[in-house]
C-alpha positions as CSV (number, residue, x, y, z in Angstrom):
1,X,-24.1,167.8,29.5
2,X,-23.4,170.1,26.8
3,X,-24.3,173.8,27.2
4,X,-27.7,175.1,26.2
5,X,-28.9,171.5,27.0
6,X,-31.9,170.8,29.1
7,X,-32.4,167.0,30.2
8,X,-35.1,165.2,28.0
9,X,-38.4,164.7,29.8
10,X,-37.5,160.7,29.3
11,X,-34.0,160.6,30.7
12,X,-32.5,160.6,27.2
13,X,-30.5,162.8,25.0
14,X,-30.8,166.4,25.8
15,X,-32.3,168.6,23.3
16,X,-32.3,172.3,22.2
17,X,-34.5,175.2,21.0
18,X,-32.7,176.8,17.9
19,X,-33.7,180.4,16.3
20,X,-32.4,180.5,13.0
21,X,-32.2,183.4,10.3
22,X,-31.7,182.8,6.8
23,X,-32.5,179.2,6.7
24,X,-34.0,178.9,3.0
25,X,-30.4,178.4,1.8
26,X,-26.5,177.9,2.3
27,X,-24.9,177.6,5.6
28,X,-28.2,178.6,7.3
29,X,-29.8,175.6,5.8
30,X,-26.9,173.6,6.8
31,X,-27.0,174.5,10.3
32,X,-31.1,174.0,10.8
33,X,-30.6,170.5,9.0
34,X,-27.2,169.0,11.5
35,X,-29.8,171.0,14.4
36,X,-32.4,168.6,13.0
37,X,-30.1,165.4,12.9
38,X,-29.1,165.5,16.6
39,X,-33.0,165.8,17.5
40,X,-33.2,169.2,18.0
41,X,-35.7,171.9,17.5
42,X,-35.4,174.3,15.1
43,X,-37.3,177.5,14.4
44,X,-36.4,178.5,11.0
45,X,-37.3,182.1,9.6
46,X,-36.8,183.5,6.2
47,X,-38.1,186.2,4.0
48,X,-40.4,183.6,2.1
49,X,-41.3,181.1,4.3
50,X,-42.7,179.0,1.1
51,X,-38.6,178.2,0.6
52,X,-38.7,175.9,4.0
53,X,-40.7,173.1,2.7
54,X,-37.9,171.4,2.2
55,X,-36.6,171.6,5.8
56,X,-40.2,171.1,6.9
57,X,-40.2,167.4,5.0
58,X,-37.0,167.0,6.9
59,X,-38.8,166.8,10.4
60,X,-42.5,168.1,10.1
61,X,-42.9,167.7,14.2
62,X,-39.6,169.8,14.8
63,X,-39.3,172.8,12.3
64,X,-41.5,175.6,13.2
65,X,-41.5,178.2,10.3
66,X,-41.2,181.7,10.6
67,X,-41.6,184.4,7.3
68,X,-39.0,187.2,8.8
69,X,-36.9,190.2,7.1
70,X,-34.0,191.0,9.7
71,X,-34.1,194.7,9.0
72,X,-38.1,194.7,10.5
73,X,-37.4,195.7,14.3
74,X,-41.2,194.8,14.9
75,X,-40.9,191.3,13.3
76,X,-37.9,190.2,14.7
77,X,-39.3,191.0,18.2
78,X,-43.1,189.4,17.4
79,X,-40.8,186.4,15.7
80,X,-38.7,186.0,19.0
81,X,-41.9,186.1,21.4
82,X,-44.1,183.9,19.1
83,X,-40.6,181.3,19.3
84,X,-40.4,181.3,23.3
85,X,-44.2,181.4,23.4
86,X,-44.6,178.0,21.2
87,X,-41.4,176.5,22.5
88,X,-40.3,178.0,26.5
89,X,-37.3,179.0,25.4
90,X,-34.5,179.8,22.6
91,X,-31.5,177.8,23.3
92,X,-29.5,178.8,20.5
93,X,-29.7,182.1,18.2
94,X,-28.0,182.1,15.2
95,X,-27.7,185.5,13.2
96,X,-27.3,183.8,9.6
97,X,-29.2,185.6,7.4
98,X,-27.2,187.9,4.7
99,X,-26.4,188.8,1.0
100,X,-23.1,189.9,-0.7
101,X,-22.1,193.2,-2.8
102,X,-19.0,193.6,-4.7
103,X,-17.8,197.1,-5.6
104,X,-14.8,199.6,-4.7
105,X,-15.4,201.8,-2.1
106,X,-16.5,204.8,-4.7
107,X,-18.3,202.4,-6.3
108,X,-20.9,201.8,-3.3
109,X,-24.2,204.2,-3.3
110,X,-24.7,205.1,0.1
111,X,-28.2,203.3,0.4
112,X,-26.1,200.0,-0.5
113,X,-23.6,200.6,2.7
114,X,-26.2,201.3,4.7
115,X,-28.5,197.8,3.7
116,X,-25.3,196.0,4.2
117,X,-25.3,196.6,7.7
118,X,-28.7,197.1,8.2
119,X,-28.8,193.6,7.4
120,X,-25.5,191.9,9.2
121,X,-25.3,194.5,12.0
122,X,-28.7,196.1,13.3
123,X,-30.3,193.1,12.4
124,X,-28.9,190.5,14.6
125,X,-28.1,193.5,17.4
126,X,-32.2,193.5,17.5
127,X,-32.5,189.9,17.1
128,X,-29.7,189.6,20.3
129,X,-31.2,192.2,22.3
130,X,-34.4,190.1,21.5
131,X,-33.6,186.7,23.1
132,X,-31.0,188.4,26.2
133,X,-33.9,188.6,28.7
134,X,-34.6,184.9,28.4
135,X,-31.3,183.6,28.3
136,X,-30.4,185.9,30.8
137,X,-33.0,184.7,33.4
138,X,-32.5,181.0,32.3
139,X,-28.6,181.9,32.9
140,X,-27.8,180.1,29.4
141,X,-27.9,180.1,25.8
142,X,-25.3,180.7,23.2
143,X,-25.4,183.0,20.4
144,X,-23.9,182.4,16.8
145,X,-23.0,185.8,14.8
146,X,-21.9,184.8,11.3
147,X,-19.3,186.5,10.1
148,X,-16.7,185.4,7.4
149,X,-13.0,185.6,6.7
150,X,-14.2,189.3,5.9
151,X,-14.4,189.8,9.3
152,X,-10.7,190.0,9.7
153,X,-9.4,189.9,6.2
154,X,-10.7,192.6,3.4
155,X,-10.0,192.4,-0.1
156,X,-10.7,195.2,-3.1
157,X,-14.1,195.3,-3.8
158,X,-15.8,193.8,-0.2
159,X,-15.4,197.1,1.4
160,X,-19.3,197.7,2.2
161,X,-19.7,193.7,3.2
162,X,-15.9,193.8,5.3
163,X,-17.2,197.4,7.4
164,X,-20.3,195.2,8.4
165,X,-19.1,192.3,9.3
166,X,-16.0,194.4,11.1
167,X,-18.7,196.0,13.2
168,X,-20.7,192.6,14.1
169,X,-17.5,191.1,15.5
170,X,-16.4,194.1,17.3
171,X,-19.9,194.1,18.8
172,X,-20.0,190.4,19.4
173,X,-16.8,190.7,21.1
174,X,-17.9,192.8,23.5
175,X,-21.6,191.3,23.8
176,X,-19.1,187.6,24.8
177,X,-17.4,190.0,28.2
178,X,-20.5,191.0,29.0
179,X,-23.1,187.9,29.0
180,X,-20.3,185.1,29.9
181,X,-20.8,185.4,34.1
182,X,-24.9,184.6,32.7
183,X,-23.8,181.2,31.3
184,X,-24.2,182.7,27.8
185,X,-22.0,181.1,25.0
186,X,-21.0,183.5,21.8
187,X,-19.5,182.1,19.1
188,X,-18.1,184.2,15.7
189,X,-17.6,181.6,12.8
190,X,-15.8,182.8,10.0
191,X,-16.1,180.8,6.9
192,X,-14.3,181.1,3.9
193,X,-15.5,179.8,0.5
194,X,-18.6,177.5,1.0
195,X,-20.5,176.2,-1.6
196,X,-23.3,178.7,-0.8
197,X,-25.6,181.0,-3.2
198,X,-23.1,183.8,-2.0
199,X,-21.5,183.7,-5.3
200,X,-24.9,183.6,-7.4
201,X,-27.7,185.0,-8.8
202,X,-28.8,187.0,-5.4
203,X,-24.8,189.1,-5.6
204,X,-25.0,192.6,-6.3
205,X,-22.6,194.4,-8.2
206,X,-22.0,198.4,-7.8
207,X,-21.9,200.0,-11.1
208,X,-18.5,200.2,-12.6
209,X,-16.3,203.4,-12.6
210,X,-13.1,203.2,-15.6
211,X,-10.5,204.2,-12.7
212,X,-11.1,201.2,-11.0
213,X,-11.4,198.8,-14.1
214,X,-7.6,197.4,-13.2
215,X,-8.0,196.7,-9.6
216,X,-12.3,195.3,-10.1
217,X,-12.5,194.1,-13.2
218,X,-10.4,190.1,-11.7
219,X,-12.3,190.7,-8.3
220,X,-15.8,190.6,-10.6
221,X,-14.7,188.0,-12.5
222,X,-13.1,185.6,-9.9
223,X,-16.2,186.1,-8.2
224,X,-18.4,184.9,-10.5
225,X,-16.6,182.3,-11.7
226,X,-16.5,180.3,-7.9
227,X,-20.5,180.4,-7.6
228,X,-20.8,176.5,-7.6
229,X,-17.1,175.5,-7.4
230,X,-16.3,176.7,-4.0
231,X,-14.1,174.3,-1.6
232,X,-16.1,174.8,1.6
233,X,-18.7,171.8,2.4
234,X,-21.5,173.9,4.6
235,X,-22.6,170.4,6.3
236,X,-19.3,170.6,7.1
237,X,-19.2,173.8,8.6
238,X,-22.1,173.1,10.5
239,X,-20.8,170.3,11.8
240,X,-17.9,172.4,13.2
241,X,-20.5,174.9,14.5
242,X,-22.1,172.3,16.9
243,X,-18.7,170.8,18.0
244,X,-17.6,174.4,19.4
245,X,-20.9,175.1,20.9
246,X,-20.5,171.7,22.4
247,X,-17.2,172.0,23.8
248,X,-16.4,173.1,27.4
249,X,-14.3,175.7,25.6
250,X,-16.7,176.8,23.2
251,X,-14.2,179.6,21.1
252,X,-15.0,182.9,20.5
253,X,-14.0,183.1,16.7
254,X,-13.7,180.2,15.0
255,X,-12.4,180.4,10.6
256,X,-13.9,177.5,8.9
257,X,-11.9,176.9,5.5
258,X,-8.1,176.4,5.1
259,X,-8.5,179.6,3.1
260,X,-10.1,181.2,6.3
261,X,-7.6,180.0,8.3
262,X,-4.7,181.2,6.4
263,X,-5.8,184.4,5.4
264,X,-6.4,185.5,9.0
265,X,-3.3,184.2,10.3
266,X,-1.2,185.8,7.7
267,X,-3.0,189.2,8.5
268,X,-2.1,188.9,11.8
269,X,1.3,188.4,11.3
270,X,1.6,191.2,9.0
271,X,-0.2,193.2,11.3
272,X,2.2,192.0,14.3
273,X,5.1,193.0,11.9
274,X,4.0,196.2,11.4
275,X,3.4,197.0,14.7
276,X,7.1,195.9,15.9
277,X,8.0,198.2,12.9
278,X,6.0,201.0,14.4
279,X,6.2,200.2,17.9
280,X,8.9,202.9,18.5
281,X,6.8,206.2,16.7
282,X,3.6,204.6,18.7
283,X,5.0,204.7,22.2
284,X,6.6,207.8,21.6
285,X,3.6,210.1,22.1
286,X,3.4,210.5,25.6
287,X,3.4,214.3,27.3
288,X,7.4,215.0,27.8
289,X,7.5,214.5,32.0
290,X,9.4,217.8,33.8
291,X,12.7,217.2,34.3
């Protein structure tokens, strides 16, 4: 039996409880609809809740709505106790909702660093700290932190979106040591370029400073000129979402995207290289012992 899976009341196919942020669109959608597909249950939030009729057609008996902004520490905990209220239980949490911003470092007001990770950090901390209790006493669940390539890999201009999602693997890393004796799954996909509204209307842009112009200006337009042309299928990636939470070796990070996968692996071999090339100023720092 896969994990998070209770047995069906008729003896059939198992079926879960999913919490989902950031449904209306993208890979959030994606994942709610492949939940959906293998009879599962899906409570679906999003700032309008008018944008899930569509997922509602899918399966009106199975999708249980939810209006809910991430950054509201009294919503996400009313949202979380209304879900195990209505349902028993969250099987599966997945920490989806988000936004991008493009602009150097200089280029990013303080209030936009600071809704960046108010958004893909203290957001789904509150949303995990929500659902620990139950999946703690049930002793399972699994938790899905979306990150992206960015969580490894930053280029010019993803500064502000790179520092948050940075900080949610570094805390998901941890939160994986911690909860894995409670039968608690957490799983870090890191897509590349998927076929999302990332790219689209919904980006913000910082406003341009003339120093920068050489290194910003292609990052702006390359930007802009993927929205709607990006390689990544998200049914795809959902697909590959369920697998891992399926297997008995569920991973902790997983890159979705050839240009995922190759952009982390050749930072970590730059960074290995690097290291060798460092290693002997680095070990060299220890208090001289007395002869």
């Amino acid at each position: 039996m896969s994990v998070n899976q209770l047995p069906a009341p008729d003896g059939g196919v198992p079926s879960r409880v999913w919490f989902v942020t950031g449904t209306s669109s993208g890979l959030g959608r994606a994942i709610a609809e492949q939940a959906l597909a293998v009879g599962d249950t899906v409570v679906a939030t999003a700032r309008k809740v008018e944008s899930l009729a569509g997922l509602m057609a899918l399966a009106p008996d199975r999708v249980t709505p939810l209006p809910l902004d991430v950054t509201d520490g009294n919503a996400i905990a009313n949202a979380v106790q209304d879900a195990i209220m209505w349902h028993g239980r969250i099987d599966v949490l997945v920490n989806n909702a988000g936004h991008g911003f493009i602009g150097a470092a200089e280029e990013t007001p303080d209030a936009e660093l600071r809704d960046m990770l108010e958004v893909h950090l203290h957001g789904p901390v509150a949303l995990t700290r929500a659902v620990l209790p139950h999946m703690r006493a049930r002793r399972s669940g699994a938790i899905v932190q979306m990150s992206s390539m960015g969580g490894q890999v930053v280029w010019p201009g993803f500064a502000a979106y790179c520092t948050a999602k940075f900080a949610l693997e570094g805390y998901s890393e941890g939160l994986a040591a911690e909860v894995a004796s409670f039968g608690i799954k957490v799983l870090i996909p890191e897509p590349g370029a998927f076929r999302t509204g990332f790219a689209g209307a919904p980006l913000r842009f910082g406003a341009p400073l003339p120093d920068y112009r050489a290194v910003m200006d292609p990052v702006r337009a390359l930007v802009r000129d993927m929205d709607g042309t990006q390689p990544g299928d998200p049914a795809k990636a959902a697909a590959a979402i369920l697998a891992a939470l399926d297997s008995d070796r569920t991973p902790l990070r997983l890159p979705l995207g050839p240009d995922a996968y190759e952009a982390i692996t050749g930072r970590l071999a730059g960074l290995q290289d690097e290291l060798t090339t460092w290693r002997p100023t680095s070990v060299a720092t220890d208090v001289d012992q007395a002869p």
